[in-house]
VOVEX-655526 format. One line per field, with one value per residue (C-alpha): residue in one letter; x, y, z. Coordinates in pm, 1 decimal. Example, Ala and Ser with C-alpha at 12.3 -4.5 7.8 and 13.67 -1.06 7.14 Angstrom:
BEGIN
residuo: [a;s] $
xx: [1230.0;1367.0] $
yy: [-450.0;-106.0] $
zz: [780.0;714.0] $
***
This chain:
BEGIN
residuo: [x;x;x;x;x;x;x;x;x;x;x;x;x;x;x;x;x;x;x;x;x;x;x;x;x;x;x;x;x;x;x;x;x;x;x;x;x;x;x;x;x;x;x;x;x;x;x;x;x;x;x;x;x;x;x;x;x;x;x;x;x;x;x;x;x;x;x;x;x;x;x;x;x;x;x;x;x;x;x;x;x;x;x;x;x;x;x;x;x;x;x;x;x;x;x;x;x;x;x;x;x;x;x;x;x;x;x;x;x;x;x;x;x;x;x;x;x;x;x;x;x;x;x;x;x;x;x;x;x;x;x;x;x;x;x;x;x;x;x;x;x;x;x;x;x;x;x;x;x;x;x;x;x;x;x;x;x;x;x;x;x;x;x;x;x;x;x;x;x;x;x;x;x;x;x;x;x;x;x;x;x;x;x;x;x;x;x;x;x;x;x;x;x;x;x;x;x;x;x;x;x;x;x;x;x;x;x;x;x;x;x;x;x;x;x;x;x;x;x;x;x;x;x;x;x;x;x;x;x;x;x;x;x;x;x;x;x;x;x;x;x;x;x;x;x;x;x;x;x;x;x;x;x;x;x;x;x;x;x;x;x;x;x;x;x;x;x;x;x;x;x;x;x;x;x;x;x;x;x;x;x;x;x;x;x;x;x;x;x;x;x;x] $
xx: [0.0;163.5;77.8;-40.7;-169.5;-526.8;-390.5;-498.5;-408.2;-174.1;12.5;49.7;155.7;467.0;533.7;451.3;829.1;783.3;406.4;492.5;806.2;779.7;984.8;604.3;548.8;885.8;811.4;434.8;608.9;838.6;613.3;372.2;596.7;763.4;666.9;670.6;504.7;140.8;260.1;517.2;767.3;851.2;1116.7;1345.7;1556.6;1287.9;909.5;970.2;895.2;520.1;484.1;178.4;78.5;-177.7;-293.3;-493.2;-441.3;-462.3;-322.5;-639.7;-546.1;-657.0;-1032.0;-985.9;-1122.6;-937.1;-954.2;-1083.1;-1067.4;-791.3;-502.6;-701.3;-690.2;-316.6;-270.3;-434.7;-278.2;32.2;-68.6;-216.7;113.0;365.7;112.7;256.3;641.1;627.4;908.5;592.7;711.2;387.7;435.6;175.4;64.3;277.4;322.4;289.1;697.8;753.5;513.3;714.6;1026.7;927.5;821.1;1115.2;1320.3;1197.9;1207.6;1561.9;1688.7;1877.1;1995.7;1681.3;1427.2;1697.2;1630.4;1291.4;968.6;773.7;627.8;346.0;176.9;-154.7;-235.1;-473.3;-596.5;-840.6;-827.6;-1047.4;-998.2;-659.8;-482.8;-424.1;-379.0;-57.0;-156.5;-47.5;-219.5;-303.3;-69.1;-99.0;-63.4;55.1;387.6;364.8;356.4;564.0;916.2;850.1;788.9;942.6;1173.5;1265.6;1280.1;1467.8;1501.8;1118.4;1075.7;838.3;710.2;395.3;382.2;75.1;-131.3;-426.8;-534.2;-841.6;-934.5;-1241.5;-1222.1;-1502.1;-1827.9;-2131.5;-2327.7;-2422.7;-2786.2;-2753.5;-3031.5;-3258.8;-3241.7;-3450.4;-3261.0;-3133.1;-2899.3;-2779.7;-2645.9;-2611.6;-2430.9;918.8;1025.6;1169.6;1525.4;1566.8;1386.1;1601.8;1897.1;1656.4;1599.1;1279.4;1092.4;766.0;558.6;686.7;388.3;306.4;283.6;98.5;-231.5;-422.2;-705.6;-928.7;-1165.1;-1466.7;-1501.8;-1413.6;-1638.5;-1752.1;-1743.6;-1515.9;-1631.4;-1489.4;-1603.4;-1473.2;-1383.6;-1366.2;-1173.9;-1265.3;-1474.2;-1214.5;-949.2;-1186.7;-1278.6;-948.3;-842.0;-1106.3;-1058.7;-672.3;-644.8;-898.1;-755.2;-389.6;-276.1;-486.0;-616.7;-415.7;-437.6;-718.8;-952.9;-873.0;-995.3;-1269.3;-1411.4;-1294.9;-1522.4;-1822.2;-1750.7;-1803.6;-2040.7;-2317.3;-2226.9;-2179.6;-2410.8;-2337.1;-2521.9;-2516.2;-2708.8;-2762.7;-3054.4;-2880.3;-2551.6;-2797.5;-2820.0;-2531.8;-2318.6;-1992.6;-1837.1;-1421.9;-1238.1;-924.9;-714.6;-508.9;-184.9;-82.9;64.9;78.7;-135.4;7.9;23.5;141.3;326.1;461.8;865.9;900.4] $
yy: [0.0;336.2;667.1;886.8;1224.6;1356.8;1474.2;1366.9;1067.3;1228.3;1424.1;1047.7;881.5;1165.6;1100.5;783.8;703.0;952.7;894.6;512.8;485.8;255.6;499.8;733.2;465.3;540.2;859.9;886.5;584.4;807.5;1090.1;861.0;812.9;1158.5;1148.6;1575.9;1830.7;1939.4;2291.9;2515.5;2642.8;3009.6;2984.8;3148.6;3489.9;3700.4;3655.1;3773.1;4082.7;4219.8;4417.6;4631.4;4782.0;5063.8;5210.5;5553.2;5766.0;5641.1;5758.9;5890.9;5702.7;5389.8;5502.3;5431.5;5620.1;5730.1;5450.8;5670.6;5454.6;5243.2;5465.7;5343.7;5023.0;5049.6;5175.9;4912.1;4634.2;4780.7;4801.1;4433.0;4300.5;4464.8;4357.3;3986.7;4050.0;4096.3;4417.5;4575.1;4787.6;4959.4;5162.2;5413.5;5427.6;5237.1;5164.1;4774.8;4773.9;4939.5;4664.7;4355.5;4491.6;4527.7;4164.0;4006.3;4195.5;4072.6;3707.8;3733.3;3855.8;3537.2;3625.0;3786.1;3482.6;3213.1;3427.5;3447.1;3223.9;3331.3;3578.3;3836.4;4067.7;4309.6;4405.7;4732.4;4844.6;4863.5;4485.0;4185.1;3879.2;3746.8;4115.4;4352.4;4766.4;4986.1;5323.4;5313.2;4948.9;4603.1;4337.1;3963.3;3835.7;3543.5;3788.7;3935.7;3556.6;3329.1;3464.6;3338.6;2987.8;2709.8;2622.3;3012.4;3095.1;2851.5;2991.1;2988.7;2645.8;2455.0;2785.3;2994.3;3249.5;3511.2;3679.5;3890.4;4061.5;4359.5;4435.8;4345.8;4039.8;4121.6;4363.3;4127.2;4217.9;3991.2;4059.3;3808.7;3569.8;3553.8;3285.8;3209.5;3271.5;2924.1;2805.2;2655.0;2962.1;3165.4;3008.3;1945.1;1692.4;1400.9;1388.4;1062.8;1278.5;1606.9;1546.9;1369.4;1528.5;1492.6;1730.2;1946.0;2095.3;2420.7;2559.9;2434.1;2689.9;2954.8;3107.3;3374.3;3562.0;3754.7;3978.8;3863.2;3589.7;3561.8;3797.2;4034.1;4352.2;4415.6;4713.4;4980.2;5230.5;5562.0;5650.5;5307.0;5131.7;4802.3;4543.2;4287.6;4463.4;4575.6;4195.5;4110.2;4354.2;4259.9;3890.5;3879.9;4121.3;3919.7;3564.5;3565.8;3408.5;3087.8;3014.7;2902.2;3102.4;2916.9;2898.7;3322.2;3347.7;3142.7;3395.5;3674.9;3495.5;3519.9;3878.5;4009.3;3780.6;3851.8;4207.6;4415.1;4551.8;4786.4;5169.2;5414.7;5668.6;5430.9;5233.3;4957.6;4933.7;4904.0;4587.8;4457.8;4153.2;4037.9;3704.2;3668.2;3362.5;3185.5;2930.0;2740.0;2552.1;2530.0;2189.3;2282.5;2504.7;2847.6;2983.2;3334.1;3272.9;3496.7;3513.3;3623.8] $
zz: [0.0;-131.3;-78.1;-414.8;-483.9;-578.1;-888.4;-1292.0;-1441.1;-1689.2;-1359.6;-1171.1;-1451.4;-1486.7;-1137.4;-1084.7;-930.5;-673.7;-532.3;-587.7;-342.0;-95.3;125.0;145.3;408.2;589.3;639.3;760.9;989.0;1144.9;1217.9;1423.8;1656.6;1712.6;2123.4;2082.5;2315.5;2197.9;2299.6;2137.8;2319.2;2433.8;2593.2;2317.2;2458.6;2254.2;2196.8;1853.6;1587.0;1572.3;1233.2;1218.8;855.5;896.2;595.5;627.7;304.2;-14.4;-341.5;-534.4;-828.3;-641.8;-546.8;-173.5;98.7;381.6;662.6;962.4;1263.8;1177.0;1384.3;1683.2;1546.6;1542.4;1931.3;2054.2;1910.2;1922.3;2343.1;2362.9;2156.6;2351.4;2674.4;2546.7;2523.1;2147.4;1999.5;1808.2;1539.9;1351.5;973.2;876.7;492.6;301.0;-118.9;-221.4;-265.7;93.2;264.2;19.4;175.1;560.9;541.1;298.7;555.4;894.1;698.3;625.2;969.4;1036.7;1438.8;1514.2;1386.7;1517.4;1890.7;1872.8;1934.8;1684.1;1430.5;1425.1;1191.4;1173.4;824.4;853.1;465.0;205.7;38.2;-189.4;-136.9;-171.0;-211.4;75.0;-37.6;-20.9;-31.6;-415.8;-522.9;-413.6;-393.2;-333.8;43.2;-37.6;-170.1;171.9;371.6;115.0;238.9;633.4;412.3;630.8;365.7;295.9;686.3;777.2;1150.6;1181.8;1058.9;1294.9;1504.4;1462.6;1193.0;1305.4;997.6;1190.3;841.5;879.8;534.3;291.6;119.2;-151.1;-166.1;-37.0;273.9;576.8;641.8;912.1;1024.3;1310.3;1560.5;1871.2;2208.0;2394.9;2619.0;2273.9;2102.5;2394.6;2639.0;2530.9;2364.7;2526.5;2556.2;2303.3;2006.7;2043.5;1831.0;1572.2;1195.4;1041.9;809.2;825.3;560.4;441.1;463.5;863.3;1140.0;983.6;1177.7;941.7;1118.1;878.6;968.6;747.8;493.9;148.9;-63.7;239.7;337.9;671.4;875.9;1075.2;1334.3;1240.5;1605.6;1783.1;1512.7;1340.9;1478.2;1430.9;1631.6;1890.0;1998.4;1965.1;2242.0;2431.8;2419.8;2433.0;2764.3;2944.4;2834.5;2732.7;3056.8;3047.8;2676.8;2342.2;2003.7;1862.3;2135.0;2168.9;1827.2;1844.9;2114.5;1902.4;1634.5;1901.5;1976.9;1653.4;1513.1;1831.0;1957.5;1641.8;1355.2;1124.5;1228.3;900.2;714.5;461.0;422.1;264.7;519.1;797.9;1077.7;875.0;1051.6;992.4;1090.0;1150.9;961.3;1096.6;850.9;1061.1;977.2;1282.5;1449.4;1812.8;2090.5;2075.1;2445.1;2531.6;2873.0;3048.8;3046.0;3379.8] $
***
């Protein structure tokens, strides 16, 4: 029994050697019995690098309106990140080349990743889905994420890579849906495995957080900042100490999906709802202890 890939016939047949190699079974082998925690550590000199991206003012070449709101947006992550030992280091209105660089940069600081435990990042802009603004055009985010690529970053390989993204992902509006009120909907390794090589996905470790769904609108409070960001603050400063990544987002999910609707002069942007959406790659639970 072999292992092969859900490709075409024509694509298997090319490759038939590889996906046919008895050594497929070696490997998944291996991996079963890797005795590793179900934790990642932090216990590196530095929490690591926070980048924050906050995109205001737009070139008017690109049609985008000034993001009012978002500068609050940017205090208080900058606040809760620095709360959890991160060095937070925020840019204000940046071009699509300036925003590549920041990140190919932080990727490719060798001592700095090697010394840290992980990686974080807030991307604040005007976006669709799949592309994020500069204040001079959209670019892909995959441009933005592919450098911190396990087999690019080398020195993050096999720790969390943090994507919280607040941007739109298309133009369609949640209406949302009435539901009847219930209790229902309202309620280290060990020591023989550390000198041992084995490999991970390239593409493991990742967490992206967006702030709405693909196609949707995200929205923003012109004085109180995005919804996103708002449950975020509220859910990290009450449960950083005790809860994991996921299950923080998850609540984060709850916050904006049950205490927000949209309040505009508009009769079409009215009782609006928005829903957060988290792709995880991640392999381990992602605890923010404290270092002291």
């Amino acid at each position: 029994m072999t292992d092969k890939t859900d490709a075409k016939p024509d694509f298997q047949q090319i490759n038939k050697r590889s996906t046919d190699h008895e050594d497929a079974r070696t490997y998944r082998a291996a991996g079963e019995d890797l005795r590793v925690s179900d934790e990642y550590p932090m216990t590196s000199s530095r929490r690591g690098r926070f980048i924050i991206i906050n995109n205001v003012n737009f070139l008017g070449r690109t049609g985008m309106n000034t993001r009012e709101g978002s500068d609050r947006d940017a205090i208080s992550l900058k606040m809760r990140f620095k709360a959890l030992d991160f060095d937070v280091v925020v840019y204000k209105d940046q071009s699509t080349a300036q925003m590549e660089k920041i990140f190919g940069d932080a990727a490719a600081n060798v001592d700095y990743n090697r010394r840290a435990d992980c990686f974080g990042c807030a991307l604040l802009s005007h976006g669709d889905h799949g592309i994020i603004y500069g204040i001079d055009g959209f670019i892909e985010i995959e441009k933005l994420t592919e450098p911190f690529n396990g087999d690019k970053c080398k020195e993050l390989a096999g720790k969390p890579k943090i994507f919280l993204i607040q941007a739109c992902r298309g133009t369609k509006f949640d209406s949302g849906v009435e539901i009847a009120d219930s209790e229902a909907v309202n309620p280290g390794a060990d020591d023989i495995f550390k000198n041992r090589t084995f490999k991970i996905p390239a593409l493991a470790d990742f967490v992206f957080a967006y702030s709405t769904v693909p196609g949707y609108f995200s929205w923003r409070n012109s004085r109180e900042g995005s919804w996103f960001v708002q449950a975020i603050t509220t859910v990290f400063e009450k449960y950083c100490d005790e809860k994991d990544l996921l299950w923080m987002l998850t609540r984060v999910n709850y916050e904006v999906a049950y205490k927000f609707e949209s309040k505009t002069n508009q009769e079409s942007m009215r009782q609006k709802k928005q829903i957060p959406c988290i792709t995880s790659m991640l392999t381990k639970d992602l605890y923010f202890r404290r270092k002291y």
